[in-house]
N, C-alpha and C positions, 0 to 999 in steps of 0.2 A: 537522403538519409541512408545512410550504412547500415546493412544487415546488423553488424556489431551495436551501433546505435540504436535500433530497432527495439532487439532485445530485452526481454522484462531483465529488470536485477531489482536483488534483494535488498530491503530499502527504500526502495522507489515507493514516491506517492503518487497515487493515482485518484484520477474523476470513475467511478465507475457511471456508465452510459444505459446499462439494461437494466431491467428487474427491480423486483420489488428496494433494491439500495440504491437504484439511479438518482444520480445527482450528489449521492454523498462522495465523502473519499476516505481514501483506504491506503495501509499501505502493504506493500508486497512483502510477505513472509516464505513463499515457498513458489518456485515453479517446477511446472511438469510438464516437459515439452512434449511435443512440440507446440502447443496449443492451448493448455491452461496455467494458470497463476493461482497460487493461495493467498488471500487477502485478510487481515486482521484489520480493527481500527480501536482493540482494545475497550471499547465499549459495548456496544450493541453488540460486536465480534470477536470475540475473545482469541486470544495467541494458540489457544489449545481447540479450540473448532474454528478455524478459519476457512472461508466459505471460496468453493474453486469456479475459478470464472477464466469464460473463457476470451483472449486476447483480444478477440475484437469488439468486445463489448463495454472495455476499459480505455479512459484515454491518460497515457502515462503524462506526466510531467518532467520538464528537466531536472525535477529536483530529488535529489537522493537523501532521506535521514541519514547520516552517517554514525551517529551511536543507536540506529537498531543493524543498519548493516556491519558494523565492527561487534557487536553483541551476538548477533546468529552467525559469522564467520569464526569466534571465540567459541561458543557451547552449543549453537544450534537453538539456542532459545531466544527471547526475550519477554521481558516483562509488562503486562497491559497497560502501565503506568506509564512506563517508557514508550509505548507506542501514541496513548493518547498526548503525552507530551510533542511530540516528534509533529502530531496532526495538526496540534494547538498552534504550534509557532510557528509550522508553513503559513496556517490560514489565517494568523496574525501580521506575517510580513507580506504575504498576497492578495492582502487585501478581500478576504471572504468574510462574509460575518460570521455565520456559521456552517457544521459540516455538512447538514441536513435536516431531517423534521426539528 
C-alpha cells in the first residue's frame, strides 16, 4: 500500500479499534496530521464536536461517502443527518447489522 493510499481522507468510513467507541464506526470529518483524524458518526458524535483519534487506533475502509466528502470540500460542513445516512448504507450493503451498542 502507498503512502498516498495510506492516508485518512475526508469521507472515509472507518472501524474505530480503541476506546470507549471500539467497534463502532465513524466517519472522517477532519484531519490533523500527522497523526490524528476527526470522526463524526452524526449520532452519539455530532459534526460540531467530533472526537480526535488517533491513526492507529482506527481501521479505515476502502470506502469513501462521496456526498459528505463533496459536502465538506463545498462549505467545510456537513450535516448529522447526512452523515448518519452515509453510515446506514455502508453497514446495509456490508453486511453489518448494526454500528455499535
Amino acid at each position: 500500500m502507498t503512502d498516498a493510499e495510506s492516508r485518512p481522507r475526508l469521507g472515509q468510513i472507518v472501524r474505530v479499534l480503541r476506546g470507549r467507541e471500539a467497534g463502532t464506526y465513524a466517519i472522517i470529518v477532519g484531519v490533523e496530521e500527522p497523526r490524528f483524524v476527526l470522526l463524526a458518526d452524526g449520532d452519539k458524535r455530532k459534526f460540531d464536536r467530533p472526537k480526535k483519534k488517533n491513526i492507529r487506533h482506527i481501521q479505515p475502509t476502502h470506502h469513501i461517502a462521496h456526498e459528505v466528502a463533496d459536502a465538506l470540500a463545498e462549505t467545510g460542513r456537513v450535516t448529522n443527518a447526512k452523515l448518519r445516512y452515509a453510515l446506514n448504507q455502508y453497514l446495509l450493503h456490508h453486511g453489518e447489522e448494526q454500528k455499535g451498542e
